[in-house]
KEKE-3310 file (N, C-alpha, C; in steps of 0.2 Angstrom, whole numbers, plus 5000, padded with zeros to 4 digits):
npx = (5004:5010:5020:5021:5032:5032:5039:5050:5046:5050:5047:5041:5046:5043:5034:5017:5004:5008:5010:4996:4989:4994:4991:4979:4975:4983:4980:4978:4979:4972:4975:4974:4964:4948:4932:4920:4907:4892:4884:4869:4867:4855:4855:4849:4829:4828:4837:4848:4865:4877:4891:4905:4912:4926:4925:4936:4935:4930:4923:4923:4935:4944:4953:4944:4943:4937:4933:4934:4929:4932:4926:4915:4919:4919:4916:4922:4936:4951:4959:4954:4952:4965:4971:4960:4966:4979:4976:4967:4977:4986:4978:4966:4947:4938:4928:4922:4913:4901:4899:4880:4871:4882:4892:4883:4871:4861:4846:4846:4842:4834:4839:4854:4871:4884:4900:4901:4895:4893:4886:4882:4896:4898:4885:4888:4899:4894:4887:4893:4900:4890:4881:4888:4898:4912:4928:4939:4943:4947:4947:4947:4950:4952:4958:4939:4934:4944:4942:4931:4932:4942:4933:4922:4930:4935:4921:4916:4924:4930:4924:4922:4920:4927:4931:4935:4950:4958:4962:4961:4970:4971:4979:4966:4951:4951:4951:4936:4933:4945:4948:4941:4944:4958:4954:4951:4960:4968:4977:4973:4958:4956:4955:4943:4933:4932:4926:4914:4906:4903:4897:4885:4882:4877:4866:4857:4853:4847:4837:4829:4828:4819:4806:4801:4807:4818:4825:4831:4831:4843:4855:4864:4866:4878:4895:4905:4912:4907:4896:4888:4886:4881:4868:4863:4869:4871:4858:4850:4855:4852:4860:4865:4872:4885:4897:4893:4891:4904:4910:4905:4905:4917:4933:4943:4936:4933:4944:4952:4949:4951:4954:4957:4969:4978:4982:4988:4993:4997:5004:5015:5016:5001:4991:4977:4975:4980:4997:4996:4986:4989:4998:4994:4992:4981:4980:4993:4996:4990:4991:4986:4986:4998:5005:5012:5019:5024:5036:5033:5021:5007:4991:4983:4989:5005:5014:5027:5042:5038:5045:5047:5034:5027:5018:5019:5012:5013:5005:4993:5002:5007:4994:4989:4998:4999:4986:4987:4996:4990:4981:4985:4983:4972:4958:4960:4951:4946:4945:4933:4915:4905:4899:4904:4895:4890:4892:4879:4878:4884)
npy = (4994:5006:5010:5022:5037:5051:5067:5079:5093:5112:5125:5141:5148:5152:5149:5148:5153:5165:5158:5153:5162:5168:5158:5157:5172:5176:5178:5168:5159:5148:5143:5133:5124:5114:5123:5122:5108:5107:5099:5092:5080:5072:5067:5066:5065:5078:5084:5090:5092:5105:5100:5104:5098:5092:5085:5072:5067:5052:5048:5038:5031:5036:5039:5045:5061:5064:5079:5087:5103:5114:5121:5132:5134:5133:5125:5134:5138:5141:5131:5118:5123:5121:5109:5102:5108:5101:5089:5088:5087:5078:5068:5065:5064:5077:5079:5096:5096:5104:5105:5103:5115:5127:5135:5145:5137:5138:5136:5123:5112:5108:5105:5108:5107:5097:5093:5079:5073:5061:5054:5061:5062:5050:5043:5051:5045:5031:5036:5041:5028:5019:5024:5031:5024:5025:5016:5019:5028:5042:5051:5069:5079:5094:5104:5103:5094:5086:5079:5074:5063:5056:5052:5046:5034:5027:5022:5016:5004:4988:4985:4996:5000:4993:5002:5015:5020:5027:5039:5054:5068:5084:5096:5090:5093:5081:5078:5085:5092:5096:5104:5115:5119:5124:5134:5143:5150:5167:5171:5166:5175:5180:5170:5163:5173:5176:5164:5163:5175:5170:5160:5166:5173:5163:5157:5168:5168:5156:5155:5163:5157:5146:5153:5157:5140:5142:5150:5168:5170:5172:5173:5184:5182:5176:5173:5164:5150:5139:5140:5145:5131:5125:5131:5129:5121:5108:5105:5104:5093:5086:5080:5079:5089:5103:5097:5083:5082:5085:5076:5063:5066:5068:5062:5053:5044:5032:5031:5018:5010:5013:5005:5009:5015:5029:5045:5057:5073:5087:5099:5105:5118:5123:5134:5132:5116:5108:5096:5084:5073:5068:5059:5049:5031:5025:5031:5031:5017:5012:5002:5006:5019:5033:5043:5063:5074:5088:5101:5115:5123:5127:5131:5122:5126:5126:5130:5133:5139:5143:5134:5133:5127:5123:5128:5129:5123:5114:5103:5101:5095:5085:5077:5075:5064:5054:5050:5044:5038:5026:5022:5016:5003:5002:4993:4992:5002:4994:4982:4982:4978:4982:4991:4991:4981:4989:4988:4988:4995:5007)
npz = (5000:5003:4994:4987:4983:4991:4985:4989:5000:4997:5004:4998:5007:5023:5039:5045:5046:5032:5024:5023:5020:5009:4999:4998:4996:4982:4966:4954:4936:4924:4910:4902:4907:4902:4897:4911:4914:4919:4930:4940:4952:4961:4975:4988:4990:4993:4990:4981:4972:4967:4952:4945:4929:4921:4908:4895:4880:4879:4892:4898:4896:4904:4920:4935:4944:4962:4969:4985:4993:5005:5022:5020:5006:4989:4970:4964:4972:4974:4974:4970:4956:4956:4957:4948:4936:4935:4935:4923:4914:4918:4912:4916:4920:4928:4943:4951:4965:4975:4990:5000:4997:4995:4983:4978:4977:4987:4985:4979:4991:5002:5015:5026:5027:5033:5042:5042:5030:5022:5014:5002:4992:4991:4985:4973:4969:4967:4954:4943:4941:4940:4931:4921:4917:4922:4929:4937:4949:4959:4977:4983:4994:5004:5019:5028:5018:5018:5027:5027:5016:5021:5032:5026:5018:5030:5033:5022:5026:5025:5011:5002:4982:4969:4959:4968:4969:4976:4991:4996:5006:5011:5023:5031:5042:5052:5067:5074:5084:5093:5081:5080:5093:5093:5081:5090:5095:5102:5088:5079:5075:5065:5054:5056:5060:5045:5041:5050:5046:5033:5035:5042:5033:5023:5030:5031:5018:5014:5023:5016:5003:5009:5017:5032:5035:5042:5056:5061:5073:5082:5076:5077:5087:5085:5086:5085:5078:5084:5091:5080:5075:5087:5085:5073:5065:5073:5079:5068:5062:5071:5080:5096:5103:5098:5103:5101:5088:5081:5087:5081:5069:5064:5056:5063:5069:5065:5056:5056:5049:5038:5022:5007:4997:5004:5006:5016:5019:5027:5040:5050:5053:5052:5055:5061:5061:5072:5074:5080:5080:5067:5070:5078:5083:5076:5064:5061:5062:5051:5037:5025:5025:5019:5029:5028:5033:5036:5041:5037:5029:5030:5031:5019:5008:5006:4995:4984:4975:4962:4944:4927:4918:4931:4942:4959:4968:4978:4985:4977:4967:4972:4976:4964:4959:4969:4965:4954:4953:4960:4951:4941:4938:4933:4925:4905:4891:4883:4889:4896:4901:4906:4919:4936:4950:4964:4983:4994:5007:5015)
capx = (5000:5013:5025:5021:5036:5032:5044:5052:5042:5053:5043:5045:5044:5039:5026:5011:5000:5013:5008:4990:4986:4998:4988:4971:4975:4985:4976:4977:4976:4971:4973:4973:4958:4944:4928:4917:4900:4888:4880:4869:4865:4850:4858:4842:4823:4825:4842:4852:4870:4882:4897:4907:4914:4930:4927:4938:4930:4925:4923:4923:4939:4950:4951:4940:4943:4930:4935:4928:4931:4933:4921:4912:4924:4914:4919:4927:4940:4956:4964:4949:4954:4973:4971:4959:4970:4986:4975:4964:4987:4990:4973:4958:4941:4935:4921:4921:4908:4899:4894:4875:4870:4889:4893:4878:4866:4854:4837:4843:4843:4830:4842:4859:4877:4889:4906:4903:4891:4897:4882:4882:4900:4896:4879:4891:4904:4891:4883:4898:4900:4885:4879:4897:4904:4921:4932:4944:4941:4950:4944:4954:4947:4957:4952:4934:4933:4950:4939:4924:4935:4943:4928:4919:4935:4932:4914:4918:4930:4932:4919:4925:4917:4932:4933:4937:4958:4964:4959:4967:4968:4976:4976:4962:4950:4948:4946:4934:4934:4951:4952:4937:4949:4963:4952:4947:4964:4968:4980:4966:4952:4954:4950:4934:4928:4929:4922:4906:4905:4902:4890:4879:4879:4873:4860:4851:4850:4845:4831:4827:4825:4815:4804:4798:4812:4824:4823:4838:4832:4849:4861:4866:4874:4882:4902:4911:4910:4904:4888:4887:4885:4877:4861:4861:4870:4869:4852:4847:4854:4848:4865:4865:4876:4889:4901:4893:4892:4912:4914:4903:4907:4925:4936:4946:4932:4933:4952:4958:4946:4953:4956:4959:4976:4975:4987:4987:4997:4999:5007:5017:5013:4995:4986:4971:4976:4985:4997:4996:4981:4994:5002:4989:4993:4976:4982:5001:4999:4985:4995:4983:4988:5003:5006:5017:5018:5030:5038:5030:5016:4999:4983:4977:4994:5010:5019:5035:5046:5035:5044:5042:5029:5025:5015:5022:5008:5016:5000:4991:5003:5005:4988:4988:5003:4994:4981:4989:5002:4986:4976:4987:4981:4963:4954:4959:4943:4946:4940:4926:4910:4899:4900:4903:4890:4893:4890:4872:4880:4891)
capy = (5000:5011:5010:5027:5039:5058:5073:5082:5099:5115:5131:5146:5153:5149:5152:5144:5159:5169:5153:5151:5167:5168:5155:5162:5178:5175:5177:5162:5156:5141:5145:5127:5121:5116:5125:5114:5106:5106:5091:5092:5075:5071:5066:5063:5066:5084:5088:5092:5095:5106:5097:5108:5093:5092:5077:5068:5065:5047:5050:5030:5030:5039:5041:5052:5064:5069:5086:5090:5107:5115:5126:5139:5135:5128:5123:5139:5139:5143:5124:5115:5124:5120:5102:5101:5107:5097:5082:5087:5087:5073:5065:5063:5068:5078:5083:5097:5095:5107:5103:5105:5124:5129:5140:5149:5131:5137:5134:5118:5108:5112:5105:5111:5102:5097:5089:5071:5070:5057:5050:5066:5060:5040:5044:5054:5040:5028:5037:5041:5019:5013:5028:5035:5018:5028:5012:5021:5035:5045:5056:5073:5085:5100:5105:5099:5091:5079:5074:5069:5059:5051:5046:5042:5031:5022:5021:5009:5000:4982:4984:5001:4999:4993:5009:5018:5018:5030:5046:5062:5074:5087:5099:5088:5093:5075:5075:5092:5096:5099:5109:5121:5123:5128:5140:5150:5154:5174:5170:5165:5176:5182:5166:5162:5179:5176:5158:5166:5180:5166:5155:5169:5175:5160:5158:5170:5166:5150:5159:5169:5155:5143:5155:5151:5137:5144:5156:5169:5177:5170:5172:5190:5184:5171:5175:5157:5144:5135:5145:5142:5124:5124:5135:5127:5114:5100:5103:5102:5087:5078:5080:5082:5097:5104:5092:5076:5083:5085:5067:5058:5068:5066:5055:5051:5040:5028:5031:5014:5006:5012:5002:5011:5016:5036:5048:5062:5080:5090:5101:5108:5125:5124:5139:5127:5109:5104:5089:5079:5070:5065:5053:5044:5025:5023:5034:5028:5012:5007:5001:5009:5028:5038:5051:5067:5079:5092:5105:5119:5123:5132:5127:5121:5128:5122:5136:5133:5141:5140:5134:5134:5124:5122:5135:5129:5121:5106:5098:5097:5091:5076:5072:5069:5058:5049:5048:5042:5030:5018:5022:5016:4997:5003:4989:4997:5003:4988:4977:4985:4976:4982:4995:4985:4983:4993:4986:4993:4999:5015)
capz = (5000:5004:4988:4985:4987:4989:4983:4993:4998:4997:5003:4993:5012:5030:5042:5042:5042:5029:5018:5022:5015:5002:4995:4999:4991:4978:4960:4949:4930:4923:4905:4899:4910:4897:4900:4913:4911:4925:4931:4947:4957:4968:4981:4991:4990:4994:4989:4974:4973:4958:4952:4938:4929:4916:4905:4890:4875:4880:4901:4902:4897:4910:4926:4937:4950:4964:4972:4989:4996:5015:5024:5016:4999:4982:4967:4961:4976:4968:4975:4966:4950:4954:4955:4941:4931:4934:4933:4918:4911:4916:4909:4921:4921:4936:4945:4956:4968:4978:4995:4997:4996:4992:4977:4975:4977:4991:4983:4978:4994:5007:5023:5026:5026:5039:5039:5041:5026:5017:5010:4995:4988:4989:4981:4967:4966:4966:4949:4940:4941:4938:4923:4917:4918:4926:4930:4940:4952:4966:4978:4985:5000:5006:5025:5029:5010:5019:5033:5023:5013:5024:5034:5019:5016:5035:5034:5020:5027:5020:5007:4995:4978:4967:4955:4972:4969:4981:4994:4998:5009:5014:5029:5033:5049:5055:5073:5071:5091:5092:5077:5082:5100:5086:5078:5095:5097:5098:5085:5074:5076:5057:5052:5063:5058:5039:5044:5053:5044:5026:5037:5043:5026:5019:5033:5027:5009:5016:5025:5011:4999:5011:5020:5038:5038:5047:5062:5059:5078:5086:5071:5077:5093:5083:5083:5084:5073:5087:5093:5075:5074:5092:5085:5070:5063:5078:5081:5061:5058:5076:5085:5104:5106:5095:5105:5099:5082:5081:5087:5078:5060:5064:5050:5068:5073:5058:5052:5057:5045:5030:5016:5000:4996:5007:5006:5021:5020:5035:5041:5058:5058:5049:5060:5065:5063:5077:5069:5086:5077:5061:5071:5082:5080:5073:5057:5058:5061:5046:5032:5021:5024:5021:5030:5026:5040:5034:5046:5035:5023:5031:5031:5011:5004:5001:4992:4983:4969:4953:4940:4919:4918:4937:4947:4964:4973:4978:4987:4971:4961:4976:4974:4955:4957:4972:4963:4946:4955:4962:4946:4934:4936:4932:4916:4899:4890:4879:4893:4901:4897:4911:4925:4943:4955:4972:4990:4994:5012:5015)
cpx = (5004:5020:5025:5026:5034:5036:5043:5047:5047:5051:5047:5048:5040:5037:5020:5005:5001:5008:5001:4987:4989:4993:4980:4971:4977:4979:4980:4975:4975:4969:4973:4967:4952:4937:4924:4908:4897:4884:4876:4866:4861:4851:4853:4837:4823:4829:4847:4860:4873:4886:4899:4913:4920:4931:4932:4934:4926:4925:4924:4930:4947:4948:4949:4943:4938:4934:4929:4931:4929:4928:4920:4916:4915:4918:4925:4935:4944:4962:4958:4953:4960:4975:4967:4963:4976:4982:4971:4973:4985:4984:4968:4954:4944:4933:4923:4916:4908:4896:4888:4874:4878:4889:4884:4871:4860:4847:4837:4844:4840:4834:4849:4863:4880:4895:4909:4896:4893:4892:4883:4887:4899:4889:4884:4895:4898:4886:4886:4902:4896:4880:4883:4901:4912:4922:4939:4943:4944:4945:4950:4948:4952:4952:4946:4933:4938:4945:4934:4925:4939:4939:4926:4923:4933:4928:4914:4921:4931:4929:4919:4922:4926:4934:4938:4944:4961:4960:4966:4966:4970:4974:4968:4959:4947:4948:4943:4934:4940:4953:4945:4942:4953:4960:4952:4952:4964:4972:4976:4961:4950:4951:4942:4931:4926:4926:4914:4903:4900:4896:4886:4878:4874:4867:4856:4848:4847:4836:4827:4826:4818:4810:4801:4802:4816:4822:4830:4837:4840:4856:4863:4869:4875:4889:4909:4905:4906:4899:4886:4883:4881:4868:4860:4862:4868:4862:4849:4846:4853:4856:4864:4866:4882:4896:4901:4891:4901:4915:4912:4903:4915:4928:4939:4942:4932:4940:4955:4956:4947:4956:4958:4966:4974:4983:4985:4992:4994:5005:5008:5015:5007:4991:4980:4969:4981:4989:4998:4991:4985:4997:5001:4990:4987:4977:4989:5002:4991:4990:4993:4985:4996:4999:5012:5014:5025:5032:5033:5024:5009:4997:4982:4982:5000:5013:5025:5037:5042:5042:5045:5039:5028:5024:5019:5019:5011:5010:4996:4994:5005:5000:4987:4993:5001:4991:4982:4993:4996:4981:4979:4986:4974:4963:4957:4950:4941:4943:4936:4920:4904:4901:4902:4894:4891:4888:4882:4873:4886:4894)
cpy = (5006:5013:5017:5033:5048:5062:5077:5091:5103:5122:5136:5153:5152:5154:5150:5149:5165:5163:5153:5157:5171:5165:5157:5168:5179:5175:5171:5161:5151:5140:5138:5122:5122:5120:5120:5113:5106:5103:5095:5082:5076:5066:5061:5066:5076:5091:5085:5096:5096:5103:5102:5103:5096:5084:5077:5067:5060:5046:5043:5028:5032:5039:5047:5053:5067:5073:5087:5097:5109:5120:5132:5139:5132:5126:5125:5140:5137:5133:5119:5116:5121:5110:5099:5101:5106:5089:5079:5082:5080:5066:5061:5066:5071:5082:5088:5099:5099:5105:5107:5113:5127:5133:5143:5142:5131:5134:5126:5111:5109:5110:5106:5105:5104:5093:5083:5069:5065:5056:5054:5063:5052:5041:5047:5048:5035:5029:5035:5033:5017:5018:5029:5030:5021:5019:5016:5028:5037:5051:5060:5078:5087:5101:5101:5094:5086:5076:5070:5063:5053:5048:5043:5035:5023:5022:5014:5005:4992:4982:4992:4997:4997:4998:5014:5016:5024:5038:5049:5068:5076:5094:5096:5089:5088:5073:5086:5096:5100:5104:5114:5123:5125:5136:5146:5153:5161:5174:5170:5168:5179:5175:5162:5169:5177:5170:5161:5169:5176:5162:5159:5173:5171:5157:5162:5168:5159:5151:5161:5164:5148:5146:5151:5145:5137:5151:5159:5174:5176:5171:5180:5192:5180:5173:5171:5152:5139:5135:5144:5135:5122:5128:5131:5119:5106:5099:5102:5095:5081:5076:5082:5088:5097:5100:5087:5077:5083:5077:5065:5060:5069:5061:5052:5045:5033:5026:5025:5009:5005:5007:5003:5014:5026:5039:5055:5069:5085:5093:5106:5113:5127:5131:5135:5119:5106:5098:5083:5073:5063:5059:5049:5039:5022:5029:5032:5020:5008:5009:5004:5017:5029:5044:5055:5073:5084:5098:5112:5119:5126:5127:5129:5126:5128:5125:5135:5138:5140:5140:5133:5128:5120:5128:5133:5126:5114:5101:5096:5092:5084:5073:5068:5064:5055:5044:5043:5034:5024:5017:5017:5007:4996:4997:4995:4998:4996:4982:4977:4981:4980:4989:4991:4987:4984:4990:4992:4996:5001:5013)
cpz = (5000:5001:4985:4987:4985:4987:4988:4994:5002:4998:5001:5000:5020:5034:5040:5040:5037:5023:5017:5018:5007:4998:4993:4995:4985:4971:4955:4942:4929:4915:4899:4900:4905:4903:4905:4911:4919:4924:4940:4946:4963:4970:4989:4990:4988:4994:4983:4975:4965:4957:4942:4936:4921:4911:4898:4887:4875:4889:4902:4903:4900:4916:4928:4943:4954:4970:4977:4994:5004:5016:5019:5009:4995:4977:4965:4965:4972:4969:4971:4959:4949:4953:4951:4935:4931:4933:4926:4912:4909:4914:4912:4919:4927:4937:4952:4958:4973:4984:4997:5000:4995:4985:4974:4976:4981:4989:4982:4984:5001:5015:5021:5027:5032:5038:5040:5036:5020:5013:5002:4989:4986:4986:4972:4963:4962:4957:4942:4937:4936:4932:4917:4915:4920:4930:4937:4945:4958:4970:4983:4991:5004:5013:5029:5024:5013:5025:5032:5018:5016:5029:5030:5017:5022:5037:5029:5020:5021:5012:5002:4988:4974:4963:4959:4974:4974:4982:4996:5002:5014:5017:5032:5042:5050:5061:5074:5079:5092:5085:5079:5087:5095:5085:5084:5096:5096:5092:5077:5071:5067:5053:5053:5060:5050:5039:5044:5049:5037:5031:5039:5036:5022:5023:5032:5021:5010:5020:5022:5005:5003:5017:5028:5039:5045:5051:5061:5067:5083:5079:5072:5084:5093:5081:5084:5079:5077:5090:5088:5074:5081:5090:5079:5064:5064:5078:5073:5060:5065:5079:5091:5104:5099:5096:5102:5091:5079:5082:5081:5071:5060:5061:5058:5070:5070:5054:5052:5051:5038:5028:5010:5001:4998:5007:5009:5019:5024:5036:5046:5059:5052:5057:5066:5064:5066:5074:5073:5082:5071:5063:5078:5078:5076:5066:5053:5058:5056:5039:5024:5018:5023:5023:5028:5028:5040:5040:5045:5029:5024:5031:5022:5008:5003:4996:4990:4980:4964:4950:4931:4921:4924:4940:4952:4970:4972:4981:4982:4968:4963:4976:4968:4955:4960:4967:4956:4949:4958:4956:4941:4933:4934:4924:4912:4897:4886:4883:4896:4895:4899:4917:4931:4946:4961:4978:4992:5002:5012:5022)
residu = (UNK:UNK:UNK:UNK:UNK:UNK:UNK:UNK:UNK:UNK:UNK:UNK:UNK:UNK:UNK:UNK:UNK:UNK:UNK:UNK:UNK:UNK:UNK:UNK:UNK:UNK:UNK:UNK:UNK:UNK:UNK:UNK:UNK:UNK:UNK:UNK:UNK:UNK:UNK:UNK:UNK:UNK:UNK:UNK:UNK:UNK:UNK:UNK:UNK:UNK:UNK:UNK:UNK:UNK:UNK:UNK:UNK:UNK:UNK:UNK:UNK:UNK:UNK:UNK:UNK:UNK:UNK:UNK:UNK:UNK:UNK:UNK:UNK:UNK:UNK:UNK:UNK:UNK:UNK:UNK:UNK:UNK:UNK:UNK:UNK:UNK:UNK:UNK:UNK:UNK:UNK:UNK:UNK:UNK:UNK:UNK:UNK:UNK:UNK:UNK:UNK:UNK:UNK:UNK:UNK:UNK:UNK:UNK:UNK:UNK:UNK:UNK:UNK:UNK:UNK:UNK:UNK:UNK:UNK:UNK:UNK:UNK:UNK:UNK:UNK:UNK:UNK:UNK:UNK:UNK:UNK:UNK:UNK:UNK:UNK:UNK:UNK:UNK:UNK:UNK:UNK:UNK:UNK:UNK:UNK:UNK:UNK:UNK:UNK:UNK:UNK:UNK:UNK:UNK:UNK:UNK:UNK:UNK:UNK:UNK:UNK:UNK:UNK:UNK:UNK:UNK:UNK:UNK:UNK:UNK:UNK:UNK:UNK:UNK:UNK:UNK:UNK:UNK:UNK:UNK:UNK:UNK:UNK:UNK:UNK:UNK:UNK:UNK:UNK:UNK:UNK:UNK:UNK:UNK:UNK:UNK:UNK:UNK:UNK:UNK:UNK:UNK:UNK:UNK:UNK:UNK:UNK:UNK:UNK:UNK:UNK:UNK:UNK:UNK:UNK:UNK:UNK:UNK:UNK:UNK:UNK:UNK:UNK:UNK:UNK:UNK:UNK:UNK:UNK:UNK:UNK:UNK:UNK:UNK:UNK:UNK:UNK:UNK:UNK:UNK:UNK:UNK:UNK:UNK:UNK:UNK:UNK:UNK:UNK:UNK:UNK:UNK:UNK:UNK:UNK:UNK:UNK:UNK:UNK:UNK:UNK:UNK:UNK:UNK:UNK:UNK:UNK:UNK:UNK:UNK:UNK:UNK:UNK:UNK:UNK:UNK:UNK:UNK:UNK:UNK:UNK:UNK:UNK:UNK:UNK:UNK:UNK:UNK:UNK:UNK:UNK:UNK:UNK:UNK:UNK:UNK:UNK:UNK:UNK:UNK:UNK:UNK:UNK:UNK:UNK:UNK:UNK:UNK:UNK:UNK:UNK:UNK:UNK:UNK:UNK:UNK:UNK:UNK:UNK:UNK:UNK:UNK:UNK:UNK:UNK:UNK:UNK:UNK:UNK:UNK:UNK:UNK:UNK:UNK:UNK:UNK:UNK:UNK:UNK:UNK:UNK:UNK:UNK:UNK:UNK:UNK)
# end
């Protein structure tokens, strides 16, 4: 499982909050990325999610990528773009996928999202299978997008559909308690603010498209993530408290059960994931994971030197290798007769 050897990462510059915002603010092109197609997926009875997809002329034929982004990101977030387009290169599909109300999606999902939803992406993988005929598929989550894929990952333990070759995920919030305490730090409190700031935004518009839904009289002495998630998250989705929301949608709960070939990145002075977590025996010692737990690189940034023909984002372009290095014994197209059939439990 663990024949995979990473490259060495060479920041262009340390500090983990120098990095996280370098990467955050930075402007980005992506002038080779074809335009994408938009797909949505119902997901369940009552919700509908976007996925802004880059296919190959015959999509059966390549491998697919599914992209799941971090709080309050979407599809557009500038790390979606970057690793679509090092994997469109090196010749994948890929879907990036919105988590439900995300990039602009509110109307089409009348309940709200939280960060052990798994069922959304295993319903997407699940389609992309059994409609698309995709033989080969990875999935990648930066931030909360790492948590959900790596529980998504230990939720299927033994039983992963075989298409599903390898997860990723980097700066991953996978024990979610401990990285909320992270956030509260004084240290922090700019990111907590733009956090809050993106969730009571979309509370409203969440209000404003499903009238009488949602009560917004408490969302204006809401100013942590965690009052947050105590007024509205926990209780939506039938959580005790915002406490047993954080365990039970923690990838930490389930990590030892991985199975698919996982590939972790991490790093020591990320602002709000502590990397104590990284090297819990129940992450180091499943034969299944690599870890790579660098000294530097922020939170969901990884900054090098670009360059000619390399921008610098070194985590992307270690997923796509990840990703490539366990993909590359996928069926050719020449022997595919059928799509598989997938375990009918998550």
């Amino acid at each position: 499982m663990n024949s995979f050897r990473p490259s060495e990462y060479r920041p262009h510059f340390t500090g983990g909050h120098k990095q996280t915002l370098y990467a955050w603010a930075r402007r980005r092109r992506f002038p080779h990325l074809p335009p994408p197609v938009e797909r949505l997926f119902d997901v369940a009875a009552d919700a509908r999610v976007l996925a802004h997809c880059h296919w190959h002329g015959q999509p059966a034929d390549y491998p697919t990528l599914l992209l799941l982004h971090g709080l309050e990101g979407s599809s557009l977030t500038h790390y979606m773009y970057g690793i679509s387009d090092k994997a469109w290169a090196a010749g994948w599909n890929v879907v990036r996928l919105n988590q439900r109300n995300c990039g602009g999606t509110e109307r089409l999902s009348r309940g709200l999202y939280h960060s052990g939803l798994t069922d959304d992406p295993l319903f997407v993988i699940r389609e992309l299978i059994e409609r698309d005929g995709i033989r080969a598929i990875a999935v990648a989550g930066y931030s909360l997008g790492g948590n959900l894929a790596l529980k998504l990952a230990g939720e299927l333990g033994d039983g992963p559909p075989s298409a599903l070759r390898a997860v990723c995920a980097v700066s991953p919030t996978m024990d979610l308690g401990v990285c909320v305490e992270a956030l509260e730090r004084r240290s922090n409190i700019a990111y907590e603010w733009n956090f809050v700031r993106n969730l009571k935004a979309r509370m409203r518009r969440k209000a404003a498209a499903f009238p009488g839904a949602y009560s917004l009289d408490r969302l204006g002495r809401i100013w942590t993530v965690r009052q947050f998630d105590e007024v509205y998250t926990a209780p939506h989705h039938g959580f005790r408290d915002a406490t047993d929301y954080y365990y039970r949608a923690s990838a930490m709960r389930v990590i030892d059960r991985i199975r698919v070939p996982t590939l972790i990145l991490a790093a020591e002075d990320d602002p709000f994931v502590p990397p104590a977590s990284f090297r819990d025996p129940s992450v180091t010692g499943n034969p299944s994971i690599t870890v790579v737990l660098t000294p530097h690189g922020g939170h969901c940034a990884y900054v090098e030197r670009a360059e000619p023909g390399y921008d610098g984002y070194w985590a992307e372009r270690e997923v796509v290798r990840f990703a490539a290095h366990h993909a590359q014994d996928a069926p050719s197209a020449s022997s595919r007769t059928r799509a598989p059939s997938l375990p009918l439990h998550a």
